[in-house]
Backbone as CSV, one residue per row, in Angstrom:
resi,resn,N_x,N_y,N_z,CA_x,CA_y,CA_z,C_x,C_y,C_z
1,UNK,-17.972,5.213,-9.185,-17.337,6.406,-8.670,-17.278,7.447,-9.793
2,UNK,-17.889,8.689,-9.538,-17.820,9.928,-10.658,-16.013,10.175,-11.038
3,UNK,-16.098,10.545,-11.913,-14.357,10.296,-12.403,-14.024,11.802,-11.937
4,UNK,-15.047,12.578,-11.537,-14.319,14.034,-10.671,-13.510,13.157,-9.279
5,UNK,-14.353,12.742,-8.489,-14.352,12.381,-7.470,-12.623,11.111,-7.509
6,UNK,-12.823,10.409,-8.945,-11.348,9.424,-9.076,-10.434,10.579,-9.130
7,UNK,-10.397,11.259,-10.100,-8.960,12.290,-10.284,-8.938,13.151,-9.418
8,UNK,-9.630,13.025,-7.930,-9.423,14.042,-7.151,-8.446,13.009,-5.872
9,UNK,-8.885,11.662,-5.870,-8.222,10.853,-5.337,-6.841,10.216,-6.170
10,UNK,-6.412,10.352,-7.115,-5.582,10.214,-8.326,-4.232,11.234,-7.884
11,UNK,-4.873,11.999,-7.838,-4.074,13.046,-7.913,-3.895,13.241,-6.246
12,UNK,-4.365,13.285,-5.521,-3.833,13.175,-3.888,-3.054,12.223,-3.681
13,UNK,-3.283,11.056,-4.142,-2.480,10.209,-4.117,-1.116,10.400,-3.988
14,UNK,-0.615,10.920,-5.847,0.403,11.385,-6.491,1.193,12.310,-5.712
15,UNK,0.263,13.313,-5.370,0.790,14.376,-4.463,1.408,14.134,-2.854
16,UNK,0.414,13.149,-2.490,0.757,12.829,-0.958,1.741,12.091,-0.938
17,UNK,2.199,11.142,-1.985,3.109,9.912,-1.944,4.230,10.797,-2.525
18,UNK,4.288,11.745,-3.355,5.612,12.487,-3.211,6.420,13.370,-2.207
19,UNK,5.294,13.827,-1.295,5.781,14.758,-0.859,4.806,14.911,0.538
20,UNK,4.320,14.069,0.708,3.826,13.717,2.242,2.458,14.484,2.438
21,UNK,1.865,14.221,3.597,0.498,14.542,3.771,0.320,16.107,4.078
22,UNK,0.924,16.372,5.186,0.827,17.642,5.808,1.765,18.392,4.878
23,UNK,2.374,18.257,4.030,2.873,19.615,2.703,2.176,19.710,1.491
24,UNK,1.270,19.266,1.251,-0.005,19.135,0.498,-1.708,19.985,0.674
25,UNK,-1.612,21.108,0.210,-2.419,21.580,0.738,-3.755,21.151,-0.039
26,UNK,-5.389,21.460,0.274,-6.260,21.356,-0.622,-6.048,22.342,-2.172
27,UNK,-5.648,23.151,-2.073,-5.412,23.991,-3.647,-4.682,23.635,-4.423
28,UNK,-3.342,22.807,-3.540,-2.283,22.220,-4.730,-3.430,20.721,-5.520
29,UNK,-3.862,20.571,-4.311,-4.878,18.949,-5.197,-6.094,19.409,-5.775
30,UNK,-6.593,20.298,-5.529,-8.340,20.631,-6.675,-7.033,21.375,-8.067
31,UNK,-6.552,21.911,-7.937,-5.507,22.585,-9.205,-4.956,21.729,-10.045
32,UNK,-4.545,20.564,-9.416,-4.097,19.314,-9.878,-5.090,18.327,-10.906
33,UNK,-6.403,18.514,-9.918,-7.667,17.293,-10.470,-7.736,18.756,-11.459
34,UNK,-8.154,19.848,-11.250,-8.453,20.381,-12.547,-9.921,20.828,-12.413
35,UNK,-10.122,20.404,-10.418,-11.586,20.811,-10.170,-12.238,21.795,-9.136
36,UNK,-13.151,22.413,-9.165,-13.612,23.491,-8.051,-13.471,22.924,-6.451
37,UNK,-12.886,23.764,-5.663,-13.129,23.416,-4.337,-14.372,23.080,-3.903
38,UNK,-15.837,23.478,-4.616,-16.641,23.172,-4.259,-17.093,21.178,-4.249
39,UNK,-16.607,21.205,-5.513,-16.238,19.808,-6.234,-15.966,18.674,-5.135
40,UNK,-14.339,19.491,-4.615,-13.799,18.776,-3.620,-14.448,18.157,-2.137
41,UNK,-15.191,19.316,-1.826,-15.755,19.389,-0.930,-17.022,18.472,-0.948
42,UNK,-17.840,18.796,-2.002,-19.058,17.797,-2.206,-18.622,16.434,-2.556
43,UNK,-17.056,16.287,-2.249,-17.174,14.553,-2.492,-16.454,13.912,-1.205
44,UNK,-15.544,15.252,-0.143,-14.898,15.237,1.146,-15.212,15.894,1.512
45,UNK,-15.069,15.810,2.864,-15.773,16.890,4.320,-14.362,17.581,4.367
46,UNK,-13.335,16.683,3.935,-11.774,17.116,5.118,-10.998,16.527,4.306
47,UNK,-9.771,17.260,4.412,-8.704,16.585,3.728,-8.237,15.047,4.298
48,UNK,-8.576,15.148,5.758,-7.988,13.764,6.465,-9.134,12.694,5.676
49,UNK,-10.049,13.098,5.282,-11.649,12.006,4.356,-10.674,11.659,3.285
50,UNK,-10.250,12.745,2.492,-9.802,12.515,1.438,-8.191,11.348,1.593
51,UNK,-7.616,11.641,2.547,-6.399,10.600,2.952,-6.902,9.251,3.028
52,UNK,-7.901,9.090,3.707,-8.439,7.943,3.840,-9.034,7.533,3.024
53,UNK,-9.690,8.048,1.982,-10.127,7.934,0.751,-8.765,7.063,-0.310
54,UNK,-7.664,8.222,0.566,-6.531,7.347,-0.974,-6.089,6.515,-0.252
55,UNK,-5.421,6.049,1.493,-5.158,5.004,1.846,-5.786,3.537,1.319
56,UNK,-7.607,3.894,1.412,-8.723,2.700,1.155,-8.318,2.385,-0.463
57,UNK,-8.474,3.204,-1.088,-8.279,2.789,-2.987,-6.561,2.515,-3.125
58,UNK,-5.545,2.338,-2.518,-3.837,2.297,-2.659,-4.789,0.730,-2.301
59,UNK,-4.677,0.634,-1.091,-5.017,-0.654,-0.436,-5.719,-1.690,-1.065
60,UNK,-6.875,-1.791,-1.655,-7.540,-2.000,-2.759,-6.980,-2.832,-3.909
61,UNK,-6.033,-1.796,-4.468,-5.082,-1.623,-5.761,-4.484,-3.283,-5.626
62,UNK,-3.647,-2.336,-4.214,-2.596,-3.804,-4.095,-2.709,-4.927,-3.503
63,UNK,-4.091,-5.383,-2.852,-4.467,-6.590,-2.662,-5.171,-7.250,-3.582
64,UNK,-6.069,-6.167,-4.880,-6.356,-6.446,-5.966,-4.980,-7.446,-6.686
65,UNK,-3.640,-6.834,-6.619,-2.660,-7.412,-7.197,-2.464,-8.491,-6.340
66,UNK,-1.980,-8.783,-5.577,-1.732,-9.731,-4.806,-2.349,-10.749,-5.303
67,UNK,-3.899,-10.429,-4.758,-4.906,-11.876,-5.221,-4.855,-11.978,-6.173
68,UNK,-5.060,-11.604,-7.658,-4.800,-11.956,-9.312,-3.552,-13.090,-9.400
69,UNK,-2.287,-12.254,-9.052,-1.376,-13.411,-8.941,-1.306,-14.510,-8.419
70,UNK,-1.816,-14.743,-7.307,-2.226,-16.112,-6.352,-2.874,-16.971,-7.184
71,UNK,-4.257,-16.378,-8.018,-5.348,-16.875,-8.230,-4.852,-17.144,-9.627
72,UNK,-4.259,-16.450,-10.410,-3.936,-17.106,-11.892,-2.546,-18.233,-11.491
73,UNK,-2.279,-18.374,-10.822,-1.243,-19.511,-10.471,-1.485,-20.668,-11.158
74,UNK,-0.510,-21.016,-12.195,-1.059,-22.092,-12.299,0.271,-23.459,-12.676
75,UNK,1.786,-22.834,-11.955,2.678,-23.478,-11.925,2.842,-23.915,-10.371
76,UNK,3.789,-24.815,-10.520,3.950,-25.239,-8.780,4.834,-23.700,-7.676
77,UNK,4.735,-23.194,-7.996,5.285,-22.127,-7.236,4.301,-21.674,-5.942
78,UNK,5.283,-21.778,-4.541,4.488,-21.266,-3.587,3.343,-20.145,-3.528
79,UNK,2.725,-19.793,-2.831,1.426,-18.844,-2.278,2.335,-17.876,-2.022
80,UNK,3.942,-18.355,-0.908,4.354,-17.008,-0.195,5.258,-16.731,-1.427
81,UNK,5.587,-17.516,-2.402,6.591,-16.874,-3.431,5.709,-16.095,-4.260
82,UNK,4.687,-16.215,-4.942,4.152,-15.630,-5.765,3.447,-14.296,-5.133
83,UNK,3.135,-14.381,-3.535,3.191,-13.240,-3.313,4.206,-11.905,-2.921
84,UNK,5.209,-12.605,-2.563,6.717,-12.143,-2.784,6.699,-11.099,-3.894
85,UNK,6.375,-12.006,-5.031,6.568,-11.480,-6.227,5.902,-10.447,-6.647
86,UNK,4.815,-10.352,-6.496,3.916,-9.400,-6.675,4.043,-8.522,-5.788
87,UNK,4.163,-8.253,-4.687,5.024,-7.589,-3.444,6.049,-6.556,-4.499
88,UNK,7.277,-6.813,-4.952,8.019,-6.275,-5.071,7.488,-5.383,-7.041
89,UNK,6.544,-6.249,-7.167,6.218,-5.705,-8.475,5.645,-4.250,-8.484
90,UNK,4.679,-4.267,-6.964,4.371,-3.159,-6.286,5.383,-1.909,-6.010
91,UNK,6.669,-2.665,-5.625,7.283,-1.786,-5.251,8.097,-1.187,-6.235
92,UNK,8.180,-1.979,-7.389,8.848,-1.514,-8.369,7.903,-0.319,-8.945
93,UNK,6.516,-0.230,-8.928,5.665,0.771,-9.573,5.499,1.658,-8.557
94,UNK,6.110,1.614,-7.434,5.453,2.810,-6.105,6.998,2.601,-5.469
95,UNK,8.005,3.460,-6.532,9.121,3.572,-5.473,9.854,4.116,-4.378
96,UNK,8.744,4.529,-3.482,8.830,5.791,-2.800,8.427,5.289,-1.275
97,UNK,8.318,3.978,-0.844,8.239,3.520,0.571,6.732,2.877,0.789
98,UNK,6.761,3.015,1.581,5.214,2.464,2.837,4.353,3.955,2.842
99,UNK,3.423,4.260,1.984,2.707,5.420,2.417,1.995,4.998,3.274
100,UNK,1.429,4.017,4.146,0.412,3.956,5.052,1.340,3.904,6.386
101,UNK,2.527,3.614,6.308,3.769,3.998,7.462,3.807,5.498,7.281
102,UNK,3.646,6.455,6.565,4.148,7.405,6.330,2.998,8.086,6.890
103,UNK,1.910,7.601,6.378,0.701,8.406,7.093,0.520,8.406,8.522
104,UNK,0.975,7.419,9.047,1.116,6.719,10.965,1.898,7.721,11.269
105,UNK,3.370,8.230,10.926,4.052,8.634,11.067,3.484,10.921,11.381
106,UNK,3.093,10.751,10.335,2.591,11.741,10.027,1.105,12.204,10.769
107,UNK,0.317,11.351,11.115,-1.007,11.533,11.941,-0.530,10.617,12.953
108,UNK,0.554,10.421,14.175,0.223,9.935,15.078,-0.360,9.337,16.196
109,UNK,-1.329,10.510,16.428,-2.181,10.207,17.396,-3.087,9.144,17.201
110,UNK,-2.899,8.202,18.521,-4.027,7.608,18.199,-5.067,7.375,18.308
111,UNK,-6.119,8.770,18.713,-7.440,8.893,18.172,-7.372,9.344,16.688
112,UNK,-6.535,9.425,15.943,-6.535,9.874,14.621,-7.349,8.618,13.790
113,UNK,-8.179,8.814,12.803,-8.967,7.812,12.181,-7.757,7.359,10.692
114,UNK,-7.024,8.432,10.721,-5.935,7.561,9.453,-4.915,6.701,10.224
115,UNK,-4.564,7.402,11.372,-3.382,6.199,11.868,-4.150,4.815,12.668
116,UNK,-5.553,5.178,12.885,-6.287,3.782,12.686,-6.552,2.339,11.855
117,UNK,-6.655,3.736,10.569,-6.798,2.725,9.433,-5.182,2.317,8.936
118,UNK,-3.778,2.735,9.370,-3.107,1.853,9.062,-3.008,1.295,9.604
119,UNK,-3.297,0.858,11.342,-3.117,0.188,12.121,-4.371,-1.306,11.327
120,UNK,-5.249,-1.154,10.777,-5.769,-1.934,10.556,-5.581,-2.347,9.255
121,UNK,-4.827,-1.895,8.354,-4.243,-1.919,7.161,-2.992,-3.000,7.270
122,UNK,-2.494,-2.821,8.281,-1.504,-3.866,8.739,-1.992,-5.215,9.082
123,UNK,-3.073,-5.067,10.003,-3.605,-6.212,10.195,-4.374,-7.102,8.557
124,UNK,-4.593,-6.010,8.237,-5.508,-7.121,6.714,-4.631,-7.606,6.266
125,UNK,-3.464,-7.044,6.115,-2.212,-8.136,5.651,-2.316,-9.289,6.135
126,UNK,-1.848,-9.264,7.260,-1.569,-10.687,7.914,-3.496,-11.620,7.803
127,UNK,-4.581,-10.953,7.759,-5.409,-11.579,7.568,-5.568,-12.305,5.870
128,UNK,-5.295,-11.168,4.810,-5.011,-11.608,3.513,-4.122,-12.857,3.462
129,UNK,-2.702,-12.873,3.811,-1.959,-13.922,3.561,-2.834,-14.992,4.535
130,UNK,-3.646,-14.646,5.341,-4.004,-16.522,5.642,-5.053,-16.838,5.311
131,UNK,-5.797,-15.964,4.562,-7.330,-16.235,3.284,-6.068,-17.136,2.318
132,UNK,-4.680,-16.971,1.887,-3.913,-18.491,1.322,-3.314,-19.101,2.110
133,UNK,-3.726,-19.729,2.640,-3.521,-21.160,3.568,-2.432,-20.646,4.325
134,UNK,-1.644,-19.709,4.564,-0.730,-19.403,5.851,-1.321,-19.629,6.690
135,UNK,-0.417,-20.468,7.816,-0.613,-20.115,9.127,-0.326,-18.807,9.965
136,UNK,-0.738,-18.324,11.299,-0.616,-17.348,11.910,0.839,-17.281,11.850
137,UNK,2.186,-17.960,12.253,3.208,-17.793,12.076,4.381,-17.042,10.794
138,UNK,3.325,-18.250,10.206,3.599,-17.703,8.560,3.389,-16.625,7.941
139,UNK,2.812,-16.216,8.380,1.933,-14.536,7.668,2.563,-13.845,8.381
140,UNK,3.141,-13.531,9.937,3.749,-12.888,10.127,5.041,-12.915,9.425
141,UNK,5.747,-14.238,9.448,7.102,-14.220,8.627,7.064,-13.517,7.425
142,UNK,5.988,-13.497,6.883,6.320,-13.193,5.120,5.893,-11.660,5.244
143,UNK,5.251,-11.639,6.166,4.776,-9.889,6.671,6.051,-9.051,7.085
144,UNK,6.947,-9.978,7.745,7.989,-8.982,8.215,9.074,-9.434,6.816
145,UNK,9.246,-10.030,5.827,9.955,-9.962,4.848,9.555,-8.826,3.670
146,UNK,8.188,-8.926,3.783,7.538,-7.690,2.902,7.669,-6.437,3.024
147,UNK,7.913,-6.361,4.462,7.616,-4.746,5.007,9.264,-4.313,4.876
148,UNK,10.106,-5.540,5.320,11.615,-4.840,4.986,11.910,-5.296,3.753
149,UNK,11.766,-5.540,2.797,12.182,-5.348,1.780,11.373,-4.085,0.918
150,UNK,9.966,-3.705,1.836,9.977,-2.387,1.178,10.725,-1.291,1.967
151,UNK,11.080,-1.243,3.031,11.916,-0.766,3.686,13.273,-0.008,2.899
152,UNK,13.790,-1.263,2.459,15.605,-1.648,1.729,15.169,-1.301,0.832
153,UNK,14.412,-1.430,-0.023,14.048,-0.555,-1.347,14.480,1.077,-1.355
154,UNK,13.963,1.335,-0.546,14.491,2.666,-0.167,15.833,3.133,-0.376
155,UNK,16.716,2.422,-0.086,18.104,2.724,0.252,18.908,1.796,-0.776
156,UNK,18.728,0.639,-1.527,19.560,-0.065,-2.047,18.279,-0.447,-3.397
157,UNK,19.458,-0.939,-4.233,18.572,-1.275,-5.684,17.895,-2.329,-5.683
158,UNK,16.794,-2.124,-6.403,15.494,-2.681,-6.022,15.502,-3.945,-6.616
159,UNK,16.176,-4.695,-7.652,16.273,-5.827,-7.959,17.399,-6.375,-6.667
160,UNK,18.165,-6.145,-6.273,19.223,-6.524,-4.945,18.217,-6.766,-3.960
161,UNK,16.966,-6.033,-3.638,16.032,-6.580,-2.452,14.970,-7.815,-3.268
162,UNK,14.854,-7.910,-4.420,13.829,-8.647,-4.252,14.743,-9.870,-4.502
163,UNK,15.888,-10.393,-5.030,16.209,-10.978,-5.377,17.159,-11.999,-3.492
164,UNK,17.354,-10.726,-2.501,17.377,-11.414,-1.303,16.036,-11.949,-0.812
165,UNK,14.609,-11.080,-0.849,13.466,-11.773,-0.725,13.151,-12.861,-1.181
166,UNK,13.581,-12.878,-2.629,12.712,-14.194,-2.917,13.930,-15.488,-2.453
167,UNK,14.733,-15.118,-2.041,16.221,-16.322,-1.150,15.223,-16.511,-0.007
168,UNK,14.808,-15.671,0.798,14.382,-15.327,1.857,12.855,-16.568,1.926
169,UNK,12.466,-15.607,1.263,10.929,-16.770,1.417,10.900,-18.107,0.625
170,UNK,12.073,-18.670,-0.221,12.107,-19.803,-0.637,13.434,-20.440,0.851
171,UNK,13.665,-19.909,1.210,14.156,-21.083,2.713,12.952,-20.572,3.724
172,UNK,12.461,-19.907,3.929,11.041,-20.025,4.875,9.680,-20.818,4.666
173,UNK,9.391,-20.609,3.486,8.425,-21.606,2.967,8.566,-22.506,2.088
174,UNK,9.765,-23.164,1.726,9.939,-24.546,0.906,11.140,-25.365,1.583
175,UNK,10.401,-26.287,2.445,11.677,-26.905,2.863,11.668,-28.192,2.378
């Protein structure tokens, strides 16, 4: 990836996750990357390209994290604890909610191709957790512990949620 093209997604990112999609115009983000609209353009058709551009690389990021932790495991600690963990490690570096809820929220419709891709962004979750041996049950459980404890993050201190999570998924998955 040309590093115009990263700091143009870098910086949308930054911008969209502070302060939402639709108050973000293209000039505040080429001003930001530091690059010509033409720039912008020859690497997006549309700002909604470019959303989906940062939904796909966020997404990426944090299943990149996820799996590292799973995969360097090398104490007896659960699949759903260690992803727990890494879960909230996420949230400790992105303290600002669910941007792919935020984008649903924000592009409703659903012929919209971003509130598609969170609709299917949701689903890779529950497909990720059972690439580690979850069952279908299971992945939802730890799916709906993940999503509200990024939820409660929001509103209450962020060691207080992970520290009910990880209560949470050590009586769900260690009996």
């Amino acid at each position: 990836m040309s590093k115009k093209r990263q700091d143009l997604i870098n910086h949308a990112e930054r911008l969209f996750y502070e302060n939402g999609f639709h108050s973000v115009g293209l000039k505040k983000i080429i001003t930001e990357a530091d690059v010509a609209l033409m720039t912008m353009y020859n690497h997006f058709t549309s700002k909604e390209e470019l959303i989906l551009e940062v939904l796909k690389y966020r997404e990426l990021r944090y299943f990149s994290l996820l799996k590292e932790l799973v995969e360097k495991n090398t104490n007896s600690k659960t699949t759903a604890l260690l992803l727990a963990e890494g879960h909230m490690t996420w949230i400790r570096n992105h303290k600002n909610g669910c941007m792919f809820l935020r984008a649903k929220e924000e592009y409703p419709s659903e012929e919209s191709e971003i509130n598609q891709y969170v609709i299917t962004h949701k689903k890779s979750l529950l497909t990720f957790l059972k690439n580690y041996n979850l069952n279908h049950q299971e992945a939802i459980r730890l799916t709906i512990s993940l999503e509200g404890a990024t939820s409660l993050s929001e509103v209450l201190p962020i060691e207080e949620v992970s520290q009910e999570l990880m209560f949470t998924v050590n009586n769900l998955f260690l009996k």
